[in-house]
Backbone as CSV, one residue per row, in Angstrom:
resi,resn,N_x,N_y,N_z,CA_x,CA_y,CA_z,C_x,C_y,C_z
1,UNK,142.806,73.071,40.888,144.238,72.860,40.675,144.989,74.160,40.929
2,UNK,146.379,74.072,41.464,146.993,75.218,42.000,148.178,75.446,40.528
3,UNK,148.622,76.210,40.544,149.429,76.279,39.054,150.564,77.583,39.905
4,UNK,151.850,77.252,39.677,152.589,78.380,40.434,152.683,79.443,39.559
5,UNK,152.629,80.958,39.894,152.525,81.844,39.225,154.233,82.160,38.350
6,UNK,154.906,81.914,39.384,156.366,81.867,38.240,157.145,80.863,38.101
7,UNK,156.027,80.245,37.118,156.617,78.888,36.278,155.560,79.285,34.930
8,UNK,156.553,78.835,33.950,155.601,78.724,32.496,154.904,77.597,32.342
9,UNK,153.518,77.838,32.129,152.541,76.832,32.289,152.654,75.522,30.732
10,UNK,152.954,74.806,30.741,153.002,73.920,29.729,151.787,72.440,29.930
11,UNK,150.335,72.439,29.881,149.940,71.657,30.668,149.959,70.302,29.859
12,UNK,150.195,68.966,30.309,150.281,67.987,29.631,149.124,67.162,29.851
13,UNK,148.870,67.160,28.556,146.565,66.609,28.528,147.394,64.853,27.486
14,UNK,146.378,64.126,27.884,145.143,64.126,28.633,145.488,63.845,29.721
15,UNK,146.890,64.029,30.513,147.011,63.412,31.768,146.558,64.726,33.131
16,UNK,146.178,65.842,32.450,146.133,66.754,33.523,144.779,66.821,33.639
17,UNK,144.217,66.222,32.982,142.489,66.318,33.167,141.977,65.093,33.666
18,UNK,142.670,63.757,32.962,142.365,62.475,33.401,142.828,61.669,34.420
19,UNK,143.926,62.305,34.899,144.402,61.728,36.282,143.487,61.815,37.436
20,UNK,143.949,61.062,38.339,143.354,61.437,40.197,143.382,62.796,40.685
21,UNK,142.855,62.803,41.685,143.186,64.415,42.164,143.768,63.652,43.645
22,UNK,145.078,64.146,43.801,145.774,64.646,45.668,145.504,65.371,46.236
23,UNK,145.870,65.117,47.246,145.977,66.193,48.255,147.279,66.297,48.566
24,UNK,147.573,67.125,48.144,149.587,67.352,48.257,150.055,67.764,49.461
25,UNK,150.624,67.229,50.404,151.257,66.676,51.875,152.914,67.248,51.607
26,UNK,153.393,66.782,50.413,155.079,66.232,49.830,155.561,67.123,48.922
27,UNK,156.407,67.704,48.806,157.479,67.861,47.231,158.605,67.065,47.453
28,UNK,159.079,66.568,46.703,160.103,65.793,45.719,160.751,66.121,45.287
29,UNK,161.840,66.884,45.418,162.904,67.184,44.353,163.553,65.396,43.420
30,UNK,163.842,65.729,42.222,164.533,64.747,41.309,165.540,65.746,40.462
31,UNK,166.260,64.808,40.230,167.121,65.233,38.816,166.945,64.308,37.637
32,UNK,166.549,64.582,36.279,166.163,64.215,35.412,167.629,63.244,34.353
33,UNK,169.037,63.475,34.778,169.388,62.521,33.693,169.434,63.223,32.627
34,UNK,169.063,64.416,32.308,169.112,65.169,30.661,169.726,66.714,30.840
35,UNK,169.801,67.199,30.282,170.202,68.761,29.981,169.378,69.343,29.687
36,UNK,168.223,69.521,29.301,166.853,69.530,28.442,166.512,70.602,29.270
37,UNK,165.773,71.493,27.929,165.501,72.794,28.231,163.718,72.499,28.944
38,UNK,163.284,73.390,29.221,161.837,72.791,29.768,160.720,72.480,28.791
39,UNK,161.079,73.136,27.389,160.265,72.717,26.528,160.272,71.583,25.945
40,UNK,161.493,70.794,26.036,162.366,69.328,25.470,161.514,68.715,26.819
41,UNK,161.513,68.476,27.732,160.887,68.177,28.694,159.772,67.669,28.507
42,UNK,158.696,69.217,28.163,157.349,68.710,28.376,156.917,68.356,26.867
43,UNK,158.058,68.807,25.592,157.268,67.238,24.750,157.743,66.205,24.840
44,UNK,159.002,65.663,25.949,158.933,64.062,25.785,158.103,64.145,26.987
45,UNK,157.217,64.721,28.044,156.520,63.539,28.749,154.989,63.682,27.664
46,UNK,154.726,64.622,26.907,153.751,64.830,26.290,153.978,63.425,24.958
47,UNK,154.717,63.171,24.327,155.206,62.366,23.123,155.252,60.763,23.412
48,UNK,156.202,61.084,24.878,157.248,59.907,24.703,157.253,58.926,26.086
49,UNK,156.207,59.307,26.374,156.389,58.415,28.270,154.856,58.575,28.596
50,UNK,154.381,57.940,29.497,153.647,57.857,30.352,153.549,58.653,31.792
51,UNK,154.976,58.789,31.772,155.296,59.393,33.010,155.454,61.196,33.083
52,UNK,155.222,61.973,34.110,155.633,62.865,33.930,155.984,63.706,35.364
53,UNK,156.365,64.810,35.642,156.371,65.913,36.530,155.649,67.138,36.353
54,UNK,155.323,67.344,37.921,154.588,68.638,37.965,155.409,69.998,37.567
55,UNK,156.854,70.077,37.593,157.526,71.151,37.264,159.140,70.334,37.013
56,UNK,159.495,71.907,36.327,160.721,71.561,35.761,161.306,72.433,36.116
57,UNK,162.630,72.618,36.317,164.029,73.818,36.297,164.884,73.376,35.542
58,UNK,165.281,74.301,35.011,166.294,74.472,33.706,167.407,74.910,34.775
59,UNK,168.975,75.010,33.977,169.968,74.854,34.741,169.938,76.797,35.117
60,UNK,169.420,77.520,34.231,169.533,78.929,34.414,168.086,79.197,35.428
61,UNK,167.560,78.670,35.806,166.841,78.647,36.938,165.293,78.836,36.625
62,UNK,164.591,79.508,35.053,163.551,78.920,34.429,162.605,77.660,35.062
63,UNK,161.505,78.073,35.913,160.535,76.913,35.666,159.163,76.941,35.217
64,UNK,159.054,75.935,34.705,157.477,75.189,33.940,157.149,74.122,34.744
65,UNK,155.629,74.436,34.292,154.774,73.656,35.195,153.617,72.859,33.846
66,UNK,154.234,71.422,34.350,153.205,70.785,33.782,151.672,70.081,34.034
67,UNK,151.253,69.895,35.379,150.186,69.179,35.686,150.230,70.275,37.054
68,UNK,148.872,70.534,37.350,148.164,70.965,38.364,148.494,70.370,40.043
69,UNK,148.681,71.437,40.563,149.326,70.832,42.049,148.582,69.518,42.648
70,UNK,147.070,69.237,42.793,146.124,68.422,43.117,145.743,67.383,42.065
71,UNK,146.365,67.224,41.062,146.506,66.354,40.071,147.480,65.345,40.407
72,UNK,147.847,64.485,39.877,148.541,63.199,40.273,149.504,63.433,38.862
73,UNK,151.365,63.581,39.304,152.163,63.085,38.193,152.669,62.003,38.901
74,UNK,153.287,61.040,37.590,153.566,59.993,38.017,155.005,60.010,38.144
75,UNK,155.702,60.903,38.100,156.945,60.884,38.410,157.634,60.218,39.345
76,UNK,156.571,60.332,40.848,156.900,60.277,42.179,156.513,58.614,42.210
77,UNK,155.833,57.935,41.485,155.437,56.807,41.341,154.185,56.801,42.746
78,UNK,155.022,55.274,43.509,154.138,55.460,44.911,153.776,56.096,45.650
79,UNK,154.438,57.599,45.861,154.180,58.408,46.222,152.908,58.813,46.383
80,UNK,152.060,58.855,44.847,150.917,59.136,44.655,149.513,58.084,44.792
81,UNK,149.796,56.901,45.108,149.292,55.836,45.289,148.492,55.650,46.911
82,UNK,148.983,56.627,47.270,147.905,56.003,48.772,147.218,56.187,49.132
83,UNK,146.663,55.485,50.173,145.129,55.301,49.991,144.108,55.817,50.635
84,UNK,144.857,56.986,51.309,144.607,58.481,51.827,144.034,59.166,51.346
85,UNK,145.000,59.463,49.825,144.396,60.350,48.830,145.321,61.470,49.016
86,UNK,146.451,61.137,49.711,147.668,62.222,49.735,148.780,62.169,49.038
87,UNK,149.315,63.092,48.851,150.369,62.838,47.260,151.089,63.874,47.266
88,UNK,152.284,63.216,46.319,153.628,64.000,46.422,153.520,65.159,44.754
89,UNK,154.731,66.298,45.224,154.360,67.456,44.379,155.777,66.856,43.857
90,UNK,155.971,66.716,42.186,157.609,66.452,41.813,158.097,67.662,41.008
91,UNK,159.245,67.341,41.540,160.255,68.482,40.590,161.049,68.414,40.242
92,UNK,161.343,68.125,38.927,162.485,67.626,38.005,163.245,68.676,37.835
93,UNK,164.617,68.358,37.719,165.312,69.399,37.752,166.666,68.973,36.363
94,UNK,166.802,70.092,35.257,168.135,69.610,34.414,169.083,68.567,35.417
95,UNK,170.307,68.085,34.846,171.336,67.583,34.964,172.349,67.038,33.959
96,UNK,173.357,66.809,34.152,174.164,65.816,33.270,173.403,64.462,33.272
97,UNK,174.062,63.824,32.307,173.198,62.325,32.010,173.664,61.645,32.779
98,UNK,173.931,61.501,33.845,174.060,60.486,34.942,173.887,60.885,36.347
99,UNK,173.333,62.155,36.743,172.857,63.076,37.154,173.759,63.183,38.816
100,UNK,174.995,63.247,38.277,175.850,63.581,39.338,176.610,65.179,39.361
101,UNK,176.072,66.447,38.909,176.510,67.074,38.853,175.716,67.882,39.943
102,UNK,175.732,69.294,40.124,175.398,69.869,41.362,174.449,70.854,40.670
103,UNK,173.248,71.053,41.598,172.356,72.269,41.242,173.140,73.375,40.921
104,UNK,172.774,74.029,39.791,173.289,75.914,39.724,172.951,76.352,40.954
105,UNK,173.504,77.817,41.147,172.920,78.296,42.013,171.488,79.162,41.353
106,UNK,171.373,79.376,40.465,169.875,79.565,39.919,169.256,78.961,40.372
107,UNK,169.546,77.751,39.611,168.172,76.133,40.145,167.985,76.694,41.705
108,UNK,169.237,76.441,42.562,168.854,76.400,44.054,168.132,77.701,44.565
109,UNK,168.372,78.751,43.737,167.283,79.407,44.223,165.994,79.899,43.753
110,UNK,165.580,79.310,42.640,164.375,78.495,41.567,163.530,77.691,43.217
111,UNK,164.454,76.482,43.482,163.803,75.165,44.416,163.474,76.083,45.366
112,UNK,164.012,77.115,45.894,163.790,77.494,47.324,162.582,78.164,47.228
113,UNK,162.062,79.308,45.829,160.722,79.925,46.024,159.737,78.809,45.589
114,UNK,159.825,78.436,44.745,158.921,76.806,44.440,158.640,76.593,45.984
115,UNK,159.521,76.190,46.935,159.426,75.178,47.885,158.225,75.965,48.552
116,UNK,158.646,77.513,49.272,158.321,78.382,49.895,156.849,78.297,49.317
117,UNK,156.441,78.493,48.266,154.937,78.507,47.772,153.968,77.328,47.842
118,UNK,154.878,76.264,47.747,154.235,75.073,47.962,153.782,75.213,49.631
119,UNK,154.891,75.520,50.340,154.251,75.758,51.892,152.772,76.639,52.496
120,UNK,153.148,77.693,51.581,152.258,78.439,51.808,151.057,78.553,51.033
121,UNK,150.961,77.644,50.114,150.021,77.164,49.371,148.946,76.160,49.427
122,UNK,149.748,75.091,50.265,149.500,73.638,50.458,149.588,73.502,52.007
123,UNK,150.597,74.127,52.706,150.613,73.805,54.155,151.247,72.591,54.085
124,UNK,152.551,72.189,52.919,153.309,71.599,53.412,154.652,71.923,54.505
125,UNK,154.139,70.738,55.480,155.248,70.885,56.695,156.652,71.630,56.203
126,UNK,157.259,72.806,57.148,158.628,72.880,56.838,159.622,71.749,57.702
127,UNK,159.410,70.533,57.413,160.426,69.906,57.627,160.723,68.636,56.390
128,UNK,161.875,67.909,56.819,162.372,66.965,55.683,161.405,65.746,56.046
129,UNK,160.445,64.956,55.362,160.255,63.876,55.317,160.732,63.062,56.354
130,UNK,160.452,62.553,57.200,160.682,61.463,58.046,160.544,59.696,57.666
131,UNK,159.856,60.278,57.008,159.149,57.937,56.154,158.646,58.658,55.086
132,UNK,157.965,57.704,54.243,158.187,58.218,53.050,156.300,58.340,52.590
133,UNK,155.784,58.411,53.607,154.122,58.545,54.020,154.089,60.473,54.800
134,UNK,155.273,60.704,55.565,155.539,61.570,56.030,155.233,62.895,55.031
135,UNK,154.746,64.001,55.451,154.416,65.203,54.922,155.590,66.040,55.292
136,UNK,156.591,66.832,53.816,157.408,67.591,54.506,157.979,67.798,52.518
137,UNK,159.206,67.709,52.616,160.184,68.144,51.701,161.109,67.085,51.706
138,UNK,161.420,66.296,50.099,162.539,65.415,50.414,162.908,65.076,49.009
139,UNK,164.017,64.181,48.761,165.056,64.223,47.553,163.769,62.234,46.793
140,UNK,163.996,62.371,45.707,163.245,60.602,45.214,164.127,59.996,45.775
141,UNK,165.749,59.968,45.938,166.531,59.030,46.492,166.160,58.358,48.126
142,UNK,165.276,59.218,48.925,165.731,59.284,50.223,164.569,57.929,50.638
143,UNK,163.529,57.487,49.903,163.065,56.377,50.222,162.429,55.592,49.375
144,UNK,162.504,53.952,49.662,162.392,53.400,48.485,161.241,52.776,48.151
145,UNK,160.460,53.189,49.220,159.029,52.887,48.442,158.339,54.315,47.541
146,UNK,159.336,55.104,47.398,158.714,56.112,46.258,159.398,55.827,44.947
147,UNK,160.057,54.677,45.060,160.317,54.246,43.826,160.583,52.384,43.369
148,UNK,160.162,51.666,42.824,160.531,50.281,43.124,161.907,50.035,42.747
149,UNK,162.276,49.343,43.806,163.708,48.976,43.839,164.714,50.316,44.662
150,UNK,163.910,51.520,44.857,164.898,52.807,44.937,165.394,53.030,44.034
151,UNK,166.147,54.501,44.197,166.739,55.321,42.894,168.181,55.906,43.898
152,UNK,169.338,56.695,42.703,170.044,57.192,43.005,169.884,58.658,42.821
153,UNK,168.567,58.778,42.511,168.369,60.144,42.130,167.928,60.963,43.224
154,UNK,168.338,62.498,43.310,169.367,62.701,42.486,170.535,62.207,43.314
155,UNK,171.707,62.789,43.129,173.595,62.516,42.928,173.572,62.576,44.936
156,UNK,174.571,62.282,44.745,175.042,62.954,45.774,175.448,64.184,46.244
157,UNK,175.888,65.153,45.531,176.274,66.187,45.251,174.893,67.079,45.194
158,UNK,173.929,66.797,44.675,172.776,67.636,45.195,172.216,67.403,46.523
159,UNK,171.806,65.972,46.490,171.093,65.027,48.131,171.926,66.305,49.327
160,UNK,173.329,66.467,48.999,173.981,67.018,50.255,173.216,69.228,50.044
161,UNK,173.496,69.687,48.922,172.585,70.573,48.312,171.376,70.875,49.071
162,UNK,170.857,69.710,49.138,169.232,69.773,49.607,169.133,70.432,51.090
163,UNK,170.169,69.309,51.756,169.984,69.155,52.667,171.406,70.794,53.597
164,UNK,171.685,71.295,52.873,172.463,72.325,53.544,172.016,73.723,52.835
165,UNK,171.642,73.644,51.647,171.377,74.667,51.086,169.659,75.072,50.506
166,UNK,168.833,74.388,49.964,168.104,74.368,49.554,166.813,74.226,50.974
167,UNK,166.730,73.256,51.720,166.214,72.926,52.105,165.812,74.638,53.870
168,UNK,167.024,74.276,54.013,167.298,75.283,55.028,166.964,76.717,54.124
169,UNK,166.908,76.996,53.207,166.133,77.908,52.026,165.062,78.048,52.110
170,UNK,164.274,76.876,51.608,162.731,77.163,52.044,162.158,77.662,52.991
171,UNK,162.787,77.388,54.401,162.283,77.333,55.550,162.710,79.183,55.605
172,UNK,163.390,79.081,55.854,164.011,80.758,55.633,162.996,81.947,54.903
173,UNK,162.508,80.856,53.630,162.295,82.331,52.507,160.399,81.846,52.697
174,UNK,159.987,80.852,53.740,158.649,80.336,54.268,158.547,81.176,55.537
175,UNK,159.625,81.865,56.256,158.903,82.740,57.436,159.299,81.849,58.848
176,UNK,160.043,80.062,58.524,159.946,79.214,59.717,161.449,79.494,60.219
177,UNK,161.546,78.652,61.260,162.618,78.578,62.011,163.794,78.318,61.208
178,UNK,164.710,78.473,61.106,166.307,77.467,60.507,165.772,76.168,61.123
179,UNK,166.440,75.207,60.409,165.837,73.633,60.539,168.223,73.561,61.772
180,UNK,167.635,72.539,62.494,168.445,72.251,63.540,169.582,71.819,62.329
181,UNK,170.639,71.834,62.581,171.624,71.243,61.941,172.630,69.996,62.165
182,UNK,172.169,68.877,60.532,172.332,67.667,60.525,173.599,66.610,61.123
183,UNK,173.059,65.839,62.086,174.621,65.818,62.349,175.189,64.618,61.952
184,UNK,176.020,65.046,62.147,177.825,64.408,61.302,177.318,62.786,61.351
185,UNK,177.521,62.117,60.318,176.975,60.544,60.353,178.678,59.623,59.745
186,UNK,178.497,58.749,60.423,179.616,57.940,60.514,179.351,57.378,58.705
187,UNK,180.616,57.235,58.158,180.982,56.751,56.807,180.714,55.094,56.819
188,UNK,180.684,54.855,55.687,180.328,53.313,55.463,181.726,53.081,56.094
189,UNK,182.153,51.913,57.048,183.491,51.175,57.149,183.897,50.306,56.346
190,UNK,182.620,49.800,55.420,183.493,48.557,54.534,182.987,47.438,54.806
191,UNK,182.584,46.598,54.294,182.352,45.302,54.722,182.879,44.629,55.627
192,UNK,184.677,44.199,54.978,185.553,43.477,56.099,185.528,44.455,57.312
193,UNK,185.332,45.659,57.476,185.118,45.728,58.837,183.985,44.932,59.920
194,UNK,183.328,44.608,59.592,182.313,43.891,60.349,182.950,42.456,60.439
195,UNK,183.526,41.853,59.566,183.757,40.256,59.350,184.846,39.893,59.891
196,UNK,185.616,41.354,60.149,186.617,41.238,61.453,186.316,41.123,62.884
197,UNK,185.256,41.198,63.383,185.195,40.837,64.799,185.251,41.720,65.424
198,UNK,185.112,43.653,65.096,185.548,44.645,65.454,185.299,44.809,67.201
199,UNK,186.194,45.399,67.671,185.697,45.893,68.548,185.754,47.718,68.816
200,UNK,184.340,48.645,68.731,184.700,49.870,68.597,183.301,50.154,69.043
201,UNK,183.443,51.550,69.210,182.459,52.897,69.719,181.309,52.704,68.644
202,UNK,182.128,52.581,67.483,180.552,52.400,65.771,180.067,51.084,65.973
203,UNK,180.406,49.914,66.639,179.138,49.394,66.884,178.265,49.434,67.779
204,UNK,178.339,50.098,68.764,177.745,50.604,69.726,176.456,51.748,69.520
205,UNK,176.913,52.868,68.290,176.358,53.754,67.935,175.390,52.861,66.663
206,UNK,176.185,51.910,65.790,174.769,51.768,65.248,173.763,50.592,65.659
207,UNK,174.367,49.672,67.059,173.185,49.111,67.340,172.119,50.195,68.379
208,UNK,172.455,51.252,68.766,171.325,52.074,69.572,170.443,52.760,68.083
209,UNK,170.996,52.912,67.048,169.814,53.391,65.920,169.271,52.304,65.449
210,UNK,169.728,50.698,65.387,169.097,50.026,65.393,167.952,49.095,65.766
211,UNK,167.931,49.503,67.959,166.961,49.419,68.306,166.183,50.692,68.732
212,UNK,166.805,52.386,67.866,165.345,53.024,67.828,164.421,52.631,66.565
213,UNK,164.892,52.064,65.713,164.498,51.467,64.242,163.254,50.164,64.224
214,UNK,163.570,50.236,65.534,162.794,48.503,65.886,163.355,47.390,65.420
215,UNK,164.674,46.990,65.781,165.050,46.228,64.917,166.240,45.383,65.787
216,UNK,166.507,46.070,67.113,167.003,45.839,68.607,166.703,43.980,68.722
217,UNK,167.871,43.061,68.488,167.459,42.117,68.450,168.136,41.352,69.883
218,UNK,168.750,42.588,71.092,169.551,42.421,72.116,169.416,41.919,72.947
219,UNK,169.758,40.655,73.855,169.271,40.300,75.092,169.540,41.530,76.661
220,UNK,171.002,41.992,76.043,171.242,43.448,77.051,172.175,44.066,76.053
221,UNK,172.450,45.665,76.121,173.452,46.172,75.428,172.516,46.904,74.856
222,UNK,173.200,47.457,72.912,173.977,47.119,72.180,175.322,47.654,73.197
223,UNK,176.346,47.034,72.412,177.866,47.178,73.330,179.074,47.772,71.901
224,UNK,180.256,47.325,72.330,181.163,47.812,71.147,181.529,46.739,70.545
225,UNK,181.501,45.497,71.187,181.766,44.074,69.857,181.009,43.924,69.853
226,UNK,181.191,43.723,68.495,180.441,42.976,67.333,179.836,41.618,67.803
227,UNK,178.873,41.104,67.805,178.498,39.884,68.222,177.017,39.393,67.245
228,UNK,176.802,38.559,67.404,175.682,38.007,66.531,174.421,38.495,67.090
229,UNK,174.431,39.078,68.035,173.243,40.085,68.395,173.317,40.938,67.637
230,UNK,174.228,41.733,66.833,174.482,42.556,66.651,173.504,42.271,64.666
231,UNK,174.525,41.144,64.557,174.540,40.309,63.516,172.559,40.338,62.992
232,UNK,172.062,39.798,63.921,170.382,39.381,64.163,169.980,40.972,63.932
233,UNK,169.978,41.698,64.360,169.474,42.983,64.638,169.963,43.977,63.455
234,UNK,171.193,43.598,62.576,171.074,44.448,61.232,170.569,43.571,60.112
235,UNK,170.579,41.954,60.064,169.192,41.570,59.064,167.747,41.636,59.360
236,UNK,167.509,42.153,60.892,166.058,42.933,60.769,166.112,43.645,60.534
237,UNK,167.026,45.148,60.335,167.154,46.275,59.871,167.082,46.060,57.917
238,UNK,167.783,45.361,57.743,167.704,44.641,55.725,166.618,44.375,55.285
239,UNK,165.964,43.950,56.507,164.473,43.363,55.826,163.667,44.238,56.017
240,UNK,163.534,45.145,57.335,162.716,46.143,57.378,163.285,47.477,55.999
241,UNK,163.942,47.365,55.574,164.467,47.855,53.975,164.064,47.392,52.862
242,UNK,163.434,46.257,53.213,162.841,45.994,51.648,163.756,44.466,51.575
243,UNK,164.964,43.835,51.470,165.985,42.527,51.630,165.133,41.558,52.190
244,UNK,165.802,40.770,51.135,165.262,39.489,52.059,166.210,37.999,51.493
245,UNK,167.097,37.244,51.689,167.099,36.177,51.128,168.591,36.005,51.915
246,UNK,170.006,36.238,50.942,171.131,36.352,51.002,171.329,37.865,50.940
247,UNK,170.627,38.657,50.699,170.439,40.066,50.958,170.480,40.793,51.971
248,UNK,169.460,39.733,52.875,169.441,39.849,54.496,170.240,39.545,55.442
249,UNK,171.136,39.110,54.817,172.186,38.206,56.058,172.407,38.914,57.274
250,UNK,172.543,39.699,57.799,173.263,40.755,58.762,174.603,41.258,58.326
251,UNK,175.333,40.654,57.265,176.298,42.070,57.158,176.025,42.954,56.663
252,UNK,176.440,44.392,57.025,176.063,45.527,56.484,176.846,45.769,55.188
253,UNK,176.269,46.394,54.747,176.201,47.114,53.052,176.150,48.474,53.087
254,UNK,176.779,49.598,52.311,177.089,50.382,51.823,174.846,51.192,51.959
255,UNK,174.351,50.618,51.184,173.133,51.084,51.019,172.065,50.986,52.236
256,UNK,172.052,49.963,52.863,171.590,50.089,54.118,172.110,50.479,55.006
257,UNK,173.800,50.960,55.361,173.961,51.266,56.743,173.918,53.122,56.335
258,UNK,173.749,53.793,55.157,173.605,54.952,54.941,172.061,55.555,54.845
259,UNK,171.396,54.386,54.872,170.144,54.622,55.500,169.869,54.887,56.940
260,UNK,170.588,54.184,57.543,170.304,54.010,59.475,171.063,55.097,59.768
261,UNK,171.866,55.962,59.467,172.175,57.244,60.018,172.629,57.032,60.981
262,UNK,173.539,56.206,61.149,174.667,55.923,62.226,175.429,57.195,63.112
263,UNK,175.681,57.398,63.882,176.135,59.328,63.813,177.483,58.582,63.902
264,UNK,178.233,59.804,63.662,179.591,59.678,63.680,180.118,59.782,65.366
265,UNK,180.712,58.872,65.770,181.577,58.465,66.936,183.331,59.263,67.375
């Protein structure tokens, strides 16, 4: 088991002895929903849950480490479940109780040597997760088979954090390249935009991510109206999400079209 040298070791038995052993591929950033100092932490996963994390950050940038890098927490849920034997590293991080507030800049630069050691420790990839099997660095929100049903965790306000500050951190304070910079993604339009009959450039842009997605349900095109090709080809995109029923219909939703990474037009 790997144990990071600057984190306070808090180990939580019997789950750090009796769990699986990974092979850690992943870290995970989360935000926890609490304010909780790291010792409040590791006696409720020690007390009060089943569940736990491999480390914690406090909002002043303090971390503890509870379970061994090659140990299995269940924080990450599925994450740790496959059948590889590869598994995600989690890291809970303070927050407000609804965990929409923004990393300190402590925390963020807490996540960035964490991250950096995990790389150079583990030989996790410096890049972001691609699928959620993918070896790299990524937020619990960003896919939803690491959690059933998905999560909002963390906020938005960090997710963007991660991905401009933190993330591009690791890679930096790991020795790698700057990671390319993310580009600009078109905003949800709204429902009634679709049920209007649109004709525009954004449907054009998100039926070409729809058939790199596999999900291209086009006889020719995609084009800029809207058409029931269009229609066919974002309830294979719903279902390849996990949807299925009245869920699936083909109009887009707020939660699936911010998945497909539409770029901005």
């Amino acid at each position: 088991m790997a144990w990071y040298p600057n984190a306070k070791r808090m180990e939580v038995q019997p789950e750090g002895n009796a769990q699986p052993a990974i092979r850690p591929t992943q870290m995970i950033f989360h935000s926890l929903a609490a304010p909780w100092t790291g010792r409040r932490t590791y006696e409720y996963w020690r007390d009060s849950t089943n569940l736990e994390s491999h480390f914690y950050v406090e909002f002043g940038g303090d971390a503890f480490q509870y379970i061994g890098t090659q140990t299995r927490a269940d924080a990450n849920m599925y994450a740790n479940k496959r059948g590889d034997g590869t598994g995600a590293v989690s890291v809970e991080t303070a927050s407000n109780l609804k965990h929409t507030d923004a990393w300190t800049s402590s925390q963020i630069a807490a996540l960035i040597k964490l991250g950096a050691w995990m790389h150079k420790t583990h030989g996790v990839p410096l890049r972001i997760c691609r699928s959620h099997s993918d070896p790299g660095f990524g937020t619990h929100r960003m896919f939803s088979q690491w959690s059933p049903g998905g999560t909002a965790c963390p906020g938005d306000a960090r997710q963007r954090q991660f991905r401009e500050l933190v993330f591009p951190g690791i890679v930096k304070a790991a020795g790698g390249k700057p990671p390319k910079p993310s580009p600009k993604l078109a905003p949800f339009p709204g429902a009634e935009f679709f049920k209007s009959s649109p004709r525009s450039p954004l449907i054009t842009a998100m039926g070409r991510r729809l058939v790199a997605e596999g999900c291209g349900r086009y006889a020719e095109g995609p084009g800029p109206q809207w058409s029931d090709a269009d229609r066919r080809s974002y309830a294979a995109w719903q279902r390849k999400r996990g949807f299925s029923g009245a869920d699936a219909d083909g109009w887009p939703g707020r939660k699936t079209w911010d998945a497909l990474r539409v770029p901005a037009v």
